[in-house]
C-alpha positions as CSV (number, residue, x, y, z in Angstrom):
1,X,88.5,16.8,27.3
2,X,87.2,13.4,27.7
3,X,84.3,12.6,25.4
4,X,85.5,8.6,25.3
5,X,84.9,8.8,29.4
6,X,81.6,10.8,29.4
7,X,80.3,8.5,26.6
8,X,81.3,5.2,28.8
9,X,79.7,6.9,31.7
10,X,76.3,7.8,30.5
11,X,76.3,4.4,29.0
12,X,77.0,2.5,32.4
13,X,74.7,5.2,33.6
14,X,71.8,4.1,31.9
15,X,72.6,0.5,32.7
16,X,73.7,-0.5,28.6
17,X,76.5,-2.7,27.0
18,X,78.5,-1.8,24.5
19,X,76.7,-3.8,22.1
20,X,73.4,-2.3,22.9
21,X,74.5,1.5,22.6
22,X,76.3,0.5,19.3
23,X,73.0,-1.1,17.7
24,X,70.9,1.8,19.1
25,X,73.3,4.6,17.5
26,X,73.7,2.7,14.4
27,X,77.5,1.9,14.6
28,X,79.8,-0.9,15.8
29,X,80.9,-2.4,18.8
30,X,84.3,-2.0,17.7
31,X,83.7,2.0,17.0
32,X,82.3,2.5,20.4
33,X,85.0,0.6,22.2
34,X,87.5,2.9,20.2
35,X,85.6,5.9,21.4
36,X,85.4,5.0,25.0
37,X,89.0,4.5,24.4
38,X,90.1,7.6,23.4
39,X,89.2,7.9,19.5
40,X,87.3,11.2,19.2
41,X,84.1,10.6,17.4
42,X,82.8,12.3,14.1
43,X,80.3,15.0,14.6
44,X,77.9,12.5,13.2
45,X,78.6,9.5,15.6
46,X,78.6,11.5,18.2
47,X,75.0,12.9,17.5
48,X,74.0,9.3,17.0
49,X,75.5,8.1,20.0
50,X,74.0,10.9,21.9
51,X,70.2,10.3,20.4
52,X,70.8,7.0,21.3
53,X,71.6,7.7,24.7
54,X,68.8,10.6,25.1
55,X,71.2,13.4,25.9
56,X,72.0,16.6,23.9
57,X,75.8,16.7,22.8
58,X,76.3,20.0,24.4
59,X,75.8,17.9,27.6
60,X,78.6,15.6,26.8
61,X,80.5,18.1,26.1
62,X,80.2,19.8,29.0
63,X,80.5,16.7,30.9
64,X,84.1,16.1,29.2
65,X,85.9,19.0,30.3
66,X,88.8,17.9,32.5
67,X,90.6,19.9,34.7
68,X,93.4,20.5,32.8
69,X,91.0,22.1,30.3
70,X,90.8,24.8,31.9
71,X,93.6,27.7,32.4
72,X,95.5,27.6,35.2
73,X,94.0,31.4,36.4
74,X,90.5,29.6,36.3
75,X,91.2,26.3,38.3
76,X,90.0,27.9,41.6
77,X,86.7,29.0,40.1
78,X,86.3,25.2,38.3
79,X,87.0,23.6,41.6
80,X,84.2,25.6,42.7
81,X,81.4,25.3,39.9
82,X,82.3,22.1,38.5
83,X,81.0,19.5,40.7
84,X,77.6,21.6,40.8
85,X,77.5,21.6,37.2
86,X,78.2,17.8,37.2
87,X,75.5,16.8,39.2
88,X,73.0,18.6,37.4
89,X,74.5,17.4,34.6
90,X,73.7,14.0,35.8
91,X,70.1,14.7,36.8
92,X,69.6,16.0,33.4
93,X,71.1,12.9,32.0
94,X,69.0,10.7,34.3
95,X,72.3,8.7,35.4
């Protein structure tokens, strides 16, 4: 799971810096750049950084899982459903 990535991407998505998302959710540019990074965030940044960006959490949750999150039994049905579930994902997210 990715949440560093999906964060990045909804950012870029929605055509922000890092300095703009960071003032919007009330936290640094420093924390962001962490986060994007691969710092998990606190349940509280993350709901901030999520309000901020006008997407529900369980959305970027969603939009974190990785392949290798998912047992190896289940990969074939992943392959299947995940880019589906992506896309709407992104529709929802207004990327």
């Amino acid at each position: 799971m990715n949440l560093g990535k999906t964060i990045r991407d909804f950012r870029k998505g929605k055509g922000l810096t890092q300095d703009e998302l960071a003032a919007a959710a009330d936290i640094s540019r420093t924390t962001l750049s962490q986060i994007e990074n691969g710092v998990r965030p606190g349940e509280d940044t993350l709901k901030r950084l999520c309000d901020a960006l006008n997407v529900p959490p369980s959305l970027v949750y969603i939009h974190s899982f990785e392949k290798e999150d998912v047992p190896e039994s289940k990969r074939a049905l992943y392959d299947q459903l995940f880019p589906v579930i992506q896309n709407m994902i992104q529709q929802v997210a207004g990327e």
